[in-house]
Steps between C-alpha positions, in 0.01 A plus 500: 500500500820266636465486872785313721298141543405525130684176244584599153358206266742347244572715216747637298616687835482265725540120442424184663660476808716099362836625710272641792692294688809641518388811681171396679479849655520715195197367339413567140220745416517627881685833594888468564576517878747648591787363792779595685828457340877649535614718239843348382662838451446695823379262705179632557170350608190580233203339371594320179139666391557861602867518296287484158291832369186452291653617201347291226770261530519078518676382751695182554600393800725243535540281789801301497581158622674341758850500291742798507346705288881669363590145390549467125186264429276599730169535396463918582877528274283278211188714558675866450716362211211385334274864585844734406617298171278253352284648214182311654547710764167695610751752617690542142170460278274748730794798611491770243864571378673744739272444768605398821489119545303509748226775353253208394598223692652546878634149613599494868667218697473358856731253633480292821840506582560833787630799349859501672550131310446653152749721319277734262776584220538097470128474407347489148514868306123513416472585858752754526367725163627840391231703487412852429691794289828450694454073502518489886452175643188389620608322851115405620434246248622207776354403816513251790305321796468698784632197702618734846179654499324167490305555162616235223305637171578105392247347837262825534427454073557099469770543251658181401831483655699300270415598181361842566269686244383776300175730597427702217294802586273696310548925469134465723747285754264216456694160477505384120714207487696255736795303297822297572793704480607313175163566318639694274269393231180553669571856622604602145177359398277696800685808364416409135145516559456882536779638462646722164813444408741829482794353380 
């Protein structure tokens, strides 16, 4: 039986913790925890954990770096380009045809800049999906710090400022992998270890 102290050993699942690092708070094998962040689209305060359902779903959450994060090379833009379009994707090899992009793997972002600084239709399109039999769009994919309120997700969690990180998170919402936002390679290959491929 998982309890909420209990640590996942290395596996398939859950690796060894080499980017740890980058989010000292969010610590592999150990239960996500949740913070208080700003949802970019309404401007509303939630808990970054209480905006995901345990649905059987991954999740990756990706907290960006210090740069603008609508700029043309920055590192969330090269992230979603690489999870929409590139046939390594986890996204493209694990999403059954027809499914919602999301239906396997749910990525979420969270960026440190306050939510009036940011415009949302200037972001990346992976975080702004049409979904659903009518392909609505999906407006709380995107998040930021809660920095009126006095809770920075980027102190509370130890998130590294400049570069930022991924937290992948297991369906269980136990922690399974911390990586660079450029290790592209390396979450393909966490992916690649259990997964099927649908496509």
């Amino acid at each position: 039986m998982c309890t909420e102290n209990s640590n996942h050993r290395p596996s398939i699942l859950t690796v060894e913790a080499s980017h740890q690092h980058l989010a000292q708070g969010f610590l592999i094998g150990k239960r996500f925890h949740s913070a208080p962040v700003i949802r970019l689209s309404d401007a509303r305060p939630v808990h970054l954990g209480h905006v995901v359902k345990a649905d059987g779903r991954f999740r990756i959450f990706a907290l960006a770096g210090a740069e603008d994060p609508a700029a043309s090379g920055s590192a969330i833009r090269s992230l979603c380009n690489f999870l929409a379009g590139d046939r390594e994707s986890p996204i493209r090899r694990y999403t059954p045809t027809g499914d919602d992009i999301d239906s396997v793997i749910d990525v979420r972002a969270v960026f440190q800049q306050g939510h009036c600084e940011l415009a949302i239709e200037a972001l990346p399109s992976l975080l702004l999906p049409r979904k659903g039999r009518y392909g609505l769009r999906d407006y709380e994919k995107m998040f930021c710090s809660d920095l009126k309120g006095g809770h920075d997700i980027f102190t509370m969690r130890g998130i590294d400022r400049k570069s930022g990180c991924m937290v992948v998170v297991r369906p269980d919402q136990y922690v399974a992998h911390v990586l660079p936002l450029d290790g592209f390679s390396q979450l393909a290959a966490f992916f690649d270890g259990f997964m099927l491929q649908t496509n």
